[in-house]
Backbone bond lengths (Angstrom), bond angles and torsions (degrees), N, CA, C in turn:
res aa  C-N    CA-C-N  psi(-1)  N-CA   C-N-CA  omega(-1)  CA-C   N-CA-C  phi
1 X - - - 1.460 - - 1.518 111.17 -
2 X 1.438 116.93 -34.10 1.302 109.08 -163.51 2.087 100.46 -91.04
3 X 1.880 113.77 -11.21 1.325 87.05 -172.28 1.176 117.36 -87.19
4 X 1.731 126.29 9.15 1.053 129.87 170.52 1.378 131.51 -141.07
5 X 1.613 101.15 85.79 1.546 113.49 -161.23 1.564 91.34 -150.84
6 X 1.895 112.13 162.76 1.228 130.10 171.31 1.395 97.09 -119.90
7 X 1.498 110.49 156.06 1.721 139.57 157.64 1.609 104.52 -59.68
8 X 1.216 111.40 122.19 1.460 120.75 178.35 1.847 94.28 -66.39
9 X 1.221 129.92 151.02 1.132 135.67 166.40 1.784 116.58 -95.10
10 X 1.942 87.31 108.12 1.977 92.96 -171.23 1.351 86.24 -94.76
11 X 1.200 109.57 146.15 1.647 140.72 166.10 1.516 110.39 -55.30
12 X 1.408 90.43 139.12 2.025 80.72 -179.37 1.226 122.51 99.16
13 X 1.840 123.62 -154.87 0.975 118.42 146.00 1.463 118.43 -164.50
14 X 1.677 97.28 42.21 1.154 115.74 -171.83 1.151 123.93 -84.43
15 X 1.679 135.67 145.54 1.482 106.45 160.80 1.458 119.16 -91.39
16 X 1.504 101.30 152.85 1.466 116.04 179.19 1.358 115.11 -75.58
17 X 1.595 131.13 164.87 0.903 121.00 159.84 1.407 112.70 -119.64
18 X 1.203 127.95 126.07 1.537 121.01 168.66 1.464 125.61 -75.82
19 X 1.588 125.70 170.73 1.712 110.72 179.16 1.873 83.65 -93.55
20 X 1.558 92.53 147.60 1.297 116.20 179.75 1.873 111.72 -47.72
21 X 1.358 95.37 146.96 1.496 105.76 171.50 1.187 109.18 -87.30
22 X 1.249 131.29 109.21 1.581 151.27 178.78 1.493 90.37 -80.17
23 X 1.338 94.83 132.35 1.909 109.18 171.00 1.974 89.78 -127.87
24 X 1.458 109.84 141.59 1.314 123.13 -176.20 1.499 100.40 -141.37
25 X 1.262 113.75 155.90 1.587 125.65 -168.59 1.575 102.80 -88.85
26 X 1.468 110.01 158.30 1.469 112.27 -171.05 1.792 101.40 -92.44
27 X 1.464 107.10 122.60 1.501 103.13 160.99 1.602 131.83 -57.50
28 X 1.027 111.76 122.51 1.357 140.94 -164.82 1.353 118.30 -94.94
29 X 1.420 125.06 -39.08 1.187 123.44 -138.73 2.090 87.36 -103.96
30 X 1.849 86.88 142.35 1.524 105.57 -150.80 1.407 141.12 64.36
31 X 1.287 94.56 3.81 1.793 101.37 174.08 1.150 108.75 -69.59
32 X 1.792 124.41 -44.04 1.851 129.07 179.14 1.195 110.90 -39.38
33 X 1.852 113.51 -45.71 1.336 116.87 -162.39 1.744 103.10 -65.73
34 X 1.405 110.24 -48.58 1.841 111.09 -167.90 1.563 94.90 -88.91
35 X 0.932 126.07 34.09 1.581 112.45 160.52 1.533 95.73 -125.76
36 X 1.252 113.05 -29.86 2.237 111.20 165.14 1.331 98.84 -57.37
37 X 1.635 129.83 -37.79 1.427 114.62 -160.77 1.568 115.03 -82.64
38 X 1.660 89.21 -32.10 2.087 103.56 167.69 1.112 100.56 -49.74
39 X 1.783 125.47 -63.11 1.321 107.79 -165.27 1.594 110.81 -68.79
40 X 1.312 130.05 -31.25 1.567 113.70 175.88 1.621 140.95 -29.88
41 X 2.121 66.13 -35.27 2.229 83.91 -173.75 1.372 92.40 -97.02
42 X 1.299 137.15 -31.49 1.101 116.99 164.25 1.693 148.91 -42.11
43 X 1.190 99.97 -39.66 1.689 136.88 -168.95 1.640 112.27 -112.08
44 X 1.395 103.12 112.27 1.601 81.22 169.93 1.535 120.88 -94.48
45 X 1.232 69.17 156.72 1.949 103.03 -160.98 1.436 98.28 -34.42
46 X 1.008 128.00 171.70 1.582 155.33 -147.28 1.413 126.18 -130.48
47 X 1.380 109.83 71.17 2.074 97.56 -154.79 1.338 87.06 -97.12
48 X 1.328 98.36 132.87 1.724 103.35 178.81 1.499 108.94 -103.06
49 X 1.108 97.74 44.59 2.391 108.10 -151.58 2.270 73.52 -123.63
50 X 1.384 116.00 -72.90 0.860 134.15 172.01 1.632 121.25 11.00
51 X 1.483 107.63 85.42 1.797 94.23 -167.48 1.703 110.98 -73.89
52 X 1.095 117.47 -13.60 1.251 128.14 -159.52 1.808 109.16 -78.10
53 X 1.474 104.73 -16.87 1.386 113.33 -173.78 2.049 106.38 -102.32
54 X 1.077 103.38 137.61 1.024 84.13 165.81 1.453 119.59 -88.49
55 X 1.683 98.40 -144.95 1.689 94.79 172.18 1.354 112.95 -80.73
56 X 1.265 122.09 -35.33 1.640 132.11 -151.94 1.024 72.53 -67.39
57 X 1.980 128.84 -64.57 1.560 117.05 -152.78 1.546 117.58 -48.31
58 X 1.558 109.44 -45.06 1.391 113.71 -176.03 1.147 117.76 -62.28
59 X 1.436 125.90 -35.61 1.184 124.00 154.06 1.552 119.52 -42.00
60 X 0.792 103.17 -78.10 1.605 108.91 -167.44 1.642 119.16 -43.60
61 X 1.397 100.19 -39.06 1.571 131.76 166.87 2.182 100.46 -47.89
62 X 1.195 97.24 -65.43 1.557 110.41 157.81 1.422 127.89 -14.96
63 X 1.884 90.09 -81.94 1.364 98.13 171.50 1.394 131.41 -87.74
64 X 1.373 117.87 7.08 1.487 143.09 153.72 1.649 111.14 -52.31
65 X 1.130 115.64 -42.78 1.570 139.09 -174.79 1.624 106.07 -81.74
66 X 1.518 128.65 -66.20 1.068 152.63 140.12 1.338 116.05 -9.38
67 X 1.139 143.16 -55.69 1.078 159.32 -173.48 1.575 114.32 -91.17
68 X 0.905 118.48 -24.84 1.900 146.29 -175.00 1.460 97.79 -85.54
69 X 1.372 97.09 -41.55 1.664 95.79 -170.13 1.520 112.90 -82.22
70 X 1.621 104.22 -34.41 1.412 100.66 -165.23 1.846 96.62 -63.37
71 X 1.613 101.05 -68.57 2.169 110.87 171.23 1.629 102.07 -6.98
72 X 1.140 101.08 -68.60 1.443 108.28 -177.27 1.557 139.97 -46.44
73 X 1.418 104.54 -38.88 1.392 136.83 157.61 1.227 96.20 -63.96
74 X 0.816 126.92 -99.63 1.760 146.19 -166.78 2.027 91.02 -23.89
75 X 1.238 100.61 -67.70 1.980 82.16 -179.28 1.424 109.84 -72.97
76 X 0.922 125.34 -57.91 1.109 122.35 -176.12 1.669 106.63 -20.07
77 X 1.545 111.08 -73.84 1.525 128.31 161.61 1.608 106.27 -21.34
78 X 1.374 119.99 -77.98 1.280 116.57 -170.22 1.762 111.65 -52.85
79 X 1.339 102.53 -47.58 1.835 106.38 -177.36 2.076 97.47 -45.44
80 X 1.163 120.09 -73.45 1.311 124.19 161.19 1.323 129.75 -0.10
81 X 1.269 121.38 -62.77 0.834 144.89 -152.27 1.602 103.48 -104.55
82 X 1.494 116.73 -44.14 1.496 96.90 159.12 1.074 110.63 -61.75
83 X 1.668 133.52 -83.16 1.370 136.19 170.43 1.448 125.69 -4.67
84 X 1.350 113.74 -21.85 1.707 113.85 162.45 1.516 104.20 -82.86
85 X 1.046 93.55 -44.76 1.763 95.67 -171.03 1.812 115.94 -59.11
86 X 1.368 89.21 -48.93 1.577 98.14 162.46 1.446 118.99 -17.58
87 X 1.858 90.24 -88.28 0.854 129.02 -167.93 2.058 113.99 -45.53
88 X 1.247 107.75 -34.94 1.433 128.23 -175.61 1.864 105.91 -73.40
89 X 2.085 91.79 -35.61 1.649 82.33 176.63 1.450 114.16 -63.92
90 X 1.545 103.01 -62.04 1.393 111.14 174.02 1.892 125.15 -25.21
91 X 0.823 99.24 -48.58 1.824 107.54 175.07 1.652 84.27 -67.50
92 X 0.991 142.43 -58.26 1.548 117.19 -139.31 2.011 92.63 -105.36
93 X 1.253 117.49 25.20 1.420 115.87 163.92 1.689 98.47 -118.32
94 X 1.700 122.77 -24.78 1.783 115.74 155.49 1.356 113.57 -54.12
95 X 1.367 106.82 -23.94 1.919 94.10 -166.75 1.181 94.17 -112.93
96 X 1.727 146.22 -5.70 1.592 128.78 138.68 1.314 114.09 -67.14
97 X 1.462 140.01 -10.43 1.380 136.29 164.22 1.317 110.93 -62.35
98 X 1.587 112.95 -62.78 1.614 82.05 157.41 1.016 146.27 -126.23
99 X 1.164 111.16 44.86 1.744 112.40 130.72 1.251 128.59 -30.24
100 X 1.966 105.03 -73.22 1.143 127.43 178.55 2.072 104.08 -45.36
101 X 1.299 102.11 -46.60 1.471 99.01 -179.00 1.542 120.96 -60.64
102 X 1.403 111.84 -38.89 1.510 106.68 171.63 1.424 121.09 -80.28
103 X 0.958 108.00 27.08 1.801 98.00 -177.47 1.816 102.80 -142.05
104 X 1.739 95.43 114.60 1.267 72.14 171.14 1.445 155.53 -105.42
105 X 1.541 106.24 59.51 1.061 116.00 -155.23 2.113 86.72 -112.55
106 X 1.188 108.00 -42.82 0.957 140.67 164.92 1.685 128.55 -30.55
107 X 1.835 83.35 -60.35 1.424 106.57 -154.95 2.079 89.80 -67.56
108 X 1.405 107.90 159.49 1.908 127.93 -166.16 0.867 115.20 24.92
109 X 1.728 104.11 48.90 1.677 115.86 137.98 1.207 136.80 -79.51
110 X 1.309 101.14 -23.73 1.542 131.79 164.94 1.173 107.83 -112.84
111 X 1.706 107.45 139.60 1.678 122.28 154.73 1.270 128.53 -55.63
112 X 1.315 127.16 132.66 1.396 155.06 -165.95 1.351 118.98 -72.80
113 X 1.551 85.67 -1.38 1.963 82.83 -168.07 1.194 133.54 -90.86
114 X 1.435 127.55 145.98 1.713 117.87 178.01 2.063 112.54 -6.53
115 X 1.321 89.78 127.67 1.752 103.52 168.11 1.398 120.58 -72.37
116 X 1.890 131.76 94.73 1.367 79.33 56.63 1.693 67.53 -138.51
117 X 1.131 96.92 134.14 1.596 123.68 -160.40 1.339 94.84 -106.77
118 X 1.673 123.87 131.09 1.848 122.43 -154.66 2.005 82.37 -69.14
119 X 0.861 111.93 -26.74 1.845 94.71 -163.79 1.869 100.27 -44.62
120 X 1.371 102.80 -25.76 1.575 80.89 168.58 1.228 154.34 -91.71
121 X 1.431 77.35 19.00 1.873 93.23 169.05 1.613 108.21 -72.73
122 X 1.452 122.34 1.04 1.289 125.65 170.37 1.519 113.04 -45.01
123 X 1.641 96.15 -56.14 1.633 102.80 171.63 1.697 120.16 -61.74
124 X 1.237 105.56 -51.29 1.562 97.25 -178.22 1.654 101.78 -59.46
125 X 1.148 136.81 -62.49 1.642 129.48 166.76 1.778 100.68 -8.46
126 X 1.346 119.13 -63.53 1.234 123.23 -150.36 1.490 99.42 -74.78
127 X 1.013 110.41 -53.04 1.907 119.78 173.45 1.580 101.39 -32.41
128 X 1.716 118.47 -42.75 1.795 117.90 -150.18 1.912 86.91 -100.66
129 X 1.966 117.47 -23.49 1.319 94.88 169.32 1.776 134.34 -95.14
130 X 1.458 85.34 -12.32 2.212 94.86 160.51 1.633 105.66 -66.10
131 X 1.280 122.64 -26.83 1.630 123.31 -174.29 1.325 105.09 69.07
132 X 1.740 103.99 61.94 1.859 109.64 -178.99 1.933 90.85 -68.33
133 X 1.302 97.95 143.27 1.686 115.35 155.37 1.339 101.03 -76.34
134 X 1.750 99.38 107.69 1.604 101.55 154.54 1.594 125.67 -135.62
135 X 1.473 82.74 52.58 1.470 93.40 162.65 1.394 125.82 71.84
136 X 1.246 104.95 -140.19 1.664 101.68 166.52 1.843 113.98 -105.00
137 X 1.207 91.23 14.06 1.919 109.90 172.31 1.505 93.99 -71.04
138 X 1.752 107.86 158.98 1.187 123.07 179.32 1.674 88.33 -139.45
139 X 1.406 104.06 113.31 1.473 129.15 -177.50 1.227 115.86 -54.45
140 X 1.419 128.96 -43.70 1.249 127.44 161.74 1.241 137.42 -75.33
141 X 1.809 103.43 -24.10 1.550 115.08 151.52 1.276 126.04 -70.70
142 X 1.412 136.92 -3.97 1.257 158.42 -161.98 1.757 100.90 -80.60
143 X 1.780 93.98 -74.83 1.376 113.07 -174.02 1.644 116.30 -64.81
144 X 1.365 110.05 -28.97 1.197 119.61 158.23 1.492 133.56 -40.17
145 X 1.535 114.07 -53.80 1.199 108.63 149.95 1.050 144.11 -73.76
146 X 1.545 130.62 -20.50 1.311 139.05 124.27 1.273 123.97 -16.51
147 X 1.238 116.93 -57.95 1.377 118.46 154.80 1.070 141.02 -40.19
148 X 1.559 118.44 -43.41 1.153 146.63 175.44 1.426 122.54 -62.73
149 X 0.983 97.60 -62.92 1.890 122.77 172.16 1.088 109.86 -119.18
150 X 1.541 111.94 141.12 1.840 125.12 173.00 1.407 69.17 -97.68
151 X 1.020 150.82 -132.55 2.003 138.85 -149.39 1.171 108.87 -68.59
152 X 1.714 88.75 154.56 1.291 95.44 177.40 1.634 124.46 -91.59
153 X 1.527 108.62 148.84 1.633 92.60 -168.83 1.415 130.69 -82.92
154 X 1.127 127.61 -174.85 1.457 123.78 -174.56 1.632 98.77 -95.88
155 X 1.346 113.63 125.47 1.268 132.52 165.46 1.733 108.81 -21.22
156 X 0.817 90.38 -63.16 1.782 101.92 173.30 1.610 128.07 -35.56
157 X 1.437 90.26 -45.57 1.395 118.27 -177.94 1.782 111.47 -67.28
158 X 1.163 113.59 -15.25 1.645 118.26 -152.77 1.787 88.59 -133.34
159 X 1.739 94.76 136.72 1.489 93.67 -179.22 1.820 93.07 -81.52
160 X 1.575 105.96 -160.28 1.570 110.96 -136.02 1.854 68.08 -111.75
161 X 0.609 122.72 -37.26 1.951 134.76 -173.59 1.562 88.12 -50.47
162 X 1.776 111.78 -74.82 1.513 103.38 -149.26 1.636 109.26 -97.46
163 X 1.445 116.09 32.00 1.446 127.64 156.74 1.398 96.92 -87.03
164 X 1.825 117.51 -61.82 1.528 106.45 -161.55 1.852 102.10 -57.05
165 X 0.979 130.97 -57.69 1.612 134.78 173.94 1.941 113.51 -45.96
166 X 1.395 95.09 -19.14 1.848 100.54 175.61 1.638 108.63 -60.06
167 X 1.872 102.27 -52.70 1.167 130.44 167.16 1.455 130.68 -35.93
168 X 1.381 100.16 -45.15 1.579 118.58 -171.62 1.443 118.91 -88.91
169 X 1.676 95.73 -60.78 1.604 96.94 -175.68 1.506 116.53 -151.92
170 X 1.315 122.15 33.14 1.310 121.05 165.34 1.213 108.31 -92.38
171 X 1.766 121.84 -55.14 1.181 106.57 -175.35 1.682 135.05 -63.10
172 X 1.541 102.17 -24.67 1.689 114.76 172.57 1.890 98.46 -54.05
173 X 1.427 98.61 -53.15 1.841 103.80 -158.40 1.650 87.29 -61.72
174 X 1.048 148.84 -32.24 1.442 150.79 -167.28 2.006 94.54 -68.47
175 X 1.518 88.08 -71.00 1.697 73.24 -170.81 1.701 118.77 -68.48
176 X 1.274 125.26 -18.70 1.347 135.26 170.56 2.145 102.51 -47.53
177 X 1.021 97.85 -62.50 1.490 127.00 158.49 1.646 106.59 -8.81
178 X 1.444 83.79 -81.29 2.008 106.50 -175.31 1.479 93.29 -64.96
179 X 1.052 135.83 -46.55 1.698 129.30 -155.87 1.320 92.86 -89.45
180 X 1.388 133.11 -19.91 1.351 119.16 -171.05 1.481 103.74 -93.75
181 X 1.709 121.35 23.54 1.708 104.74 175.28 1.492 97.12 -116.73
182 X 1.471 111.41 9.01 1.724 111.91 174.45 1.731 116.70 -64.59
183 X 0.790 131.92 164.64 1.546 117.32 -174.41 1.746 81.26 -114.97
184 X 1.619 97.79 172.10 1.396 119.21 174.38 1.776 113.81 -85.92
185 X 1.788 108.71 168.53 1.089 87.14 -74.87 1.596 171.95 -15.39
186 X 1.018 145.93 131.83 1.480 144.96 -173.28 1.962 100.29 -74.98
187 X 1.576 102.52 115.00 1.447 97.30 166.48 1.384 120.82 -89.69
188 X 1.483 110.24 146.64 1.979 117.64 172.29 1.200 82.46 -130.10
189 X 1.838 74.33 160.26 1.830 104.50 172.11 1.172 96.95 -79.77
190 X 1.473 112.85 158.72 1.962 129.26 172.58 1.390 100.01 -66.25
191 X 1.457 131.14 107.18 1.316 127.02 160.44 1.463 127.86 -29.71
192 X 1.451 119.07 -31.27 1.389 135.19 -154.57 2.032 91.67 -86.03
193 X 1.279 107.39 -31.61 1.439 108.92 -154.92 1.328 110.51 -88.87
194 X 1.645 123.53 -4.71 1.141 120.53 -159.65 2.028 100.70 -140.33
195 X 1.221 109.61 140.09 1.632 110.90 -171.43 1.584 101.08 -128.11
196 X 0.958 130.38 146.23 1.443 158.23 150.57 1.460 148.23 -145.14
197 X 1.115 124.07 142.66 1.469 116.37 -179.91 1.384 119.09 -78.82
198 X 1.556 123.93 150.59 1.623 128.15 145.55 1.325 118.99 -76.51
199 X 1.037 119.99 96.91 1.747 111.78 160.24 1.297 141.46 -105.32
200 X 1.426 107.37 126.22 2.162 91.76 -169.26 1.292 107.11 -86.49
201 X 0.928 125.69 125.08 1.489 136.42 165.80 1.510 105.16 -52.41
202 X 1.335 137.09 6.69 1.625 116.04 -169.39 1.558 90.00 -158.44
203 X 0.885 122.63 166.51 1.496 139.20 158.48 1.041 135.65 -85.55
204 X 1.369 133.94 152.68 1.559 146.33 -144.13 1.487 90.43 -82.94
């Protein structure tokens, strides 16, 4: 997308200011519990009554469970954690919409069309050409799940298969998806012309 695109031409030669990109932390609390219950149905249960097992087995059976849980955590965590981020771009490309709408220097630089209409990958473009720090987020995997889900789901809800593949390659093929209904060239805003802040809403 990006090796074949032009700079929209902004009027002037002012810089803009955008409203800040708010970054907020991913809610957490009760996710441990429905990702213990994924693994329950996942794993069978654990009879420690069981003469037929020994110890090693029960052990292993143990850390069979143990190990299921952490994988699980661990994406689960990452899916999260883009999906906030996503979700945080999205709000802060509604409140450059109108921006862009009240100003008219601004105003049908962007397309008009139903939200969330790929022309706004204009903004995410602009996010990957200021070189926002986002961490250990992957910007295009971000919006992807955003894409994916208006909420995010409960661990519980999602088998253990199409979280690890959530991770990998649904959400990229999602935003590939949206960017792939842009026609050629693909227009961006001039990086140089436009300023904004990162702000985290939470602490380190």
């Amino acid at each position: 997308m990006t090796e074949n695109r032009i700079f929209v031409d902004v009027p002037g030669s002012r810089t803009h200011e955008l409203p800040p990109l708010l970054l907020g932390k991913p809610i957490v609390r009760n996710r441990l519990h429905d990702i213990w219950e994924m693994v329950e149905e996942a794993v069978l249960p654990i009879d420690e009554r069981a003469e037929s097992d020994s110890i090693v087995v029960r052990e292993a059976k143990v850390k069979e469970k143990a190990d299921l849980t952490l994988n699980l955590a661990t994406a689960y965590s990452a899916f999260l954690t883009h999906w906030t981020f996503g979700d945080n771009v999205f709000e802060w490309i509604r409140q450059c919409e109108t921006e862009f709408g009240n100003r008219m220097e601004l105003r049908g630089l962007i397309q008009t069309n139903v939200w969330p209409h790929a022309g706004r990958a204009i903004f995410v473009t602009l996010l990957n050409d200021k070189a926002v720090d986002t961490g250990d987020v992957e910007l295009e995997k971000a919006v992807g799940m955003r894409l994916t889900f208006r909420r995010p789901p409960r661990p519980k809800n999602l088998s253990k298969e199409f979280l690890m593949s959530l991770n990998n390659t649904v959400a990229l093929t999602a935003y590939q998806t949206w960017t792939g209904m842009l026609n050629s060239p693909v227009s961006s805003l001039p990086p140089n012309r436009f300023h904004f802040e990162v702000l985290k809403t939470f602490l380190e």
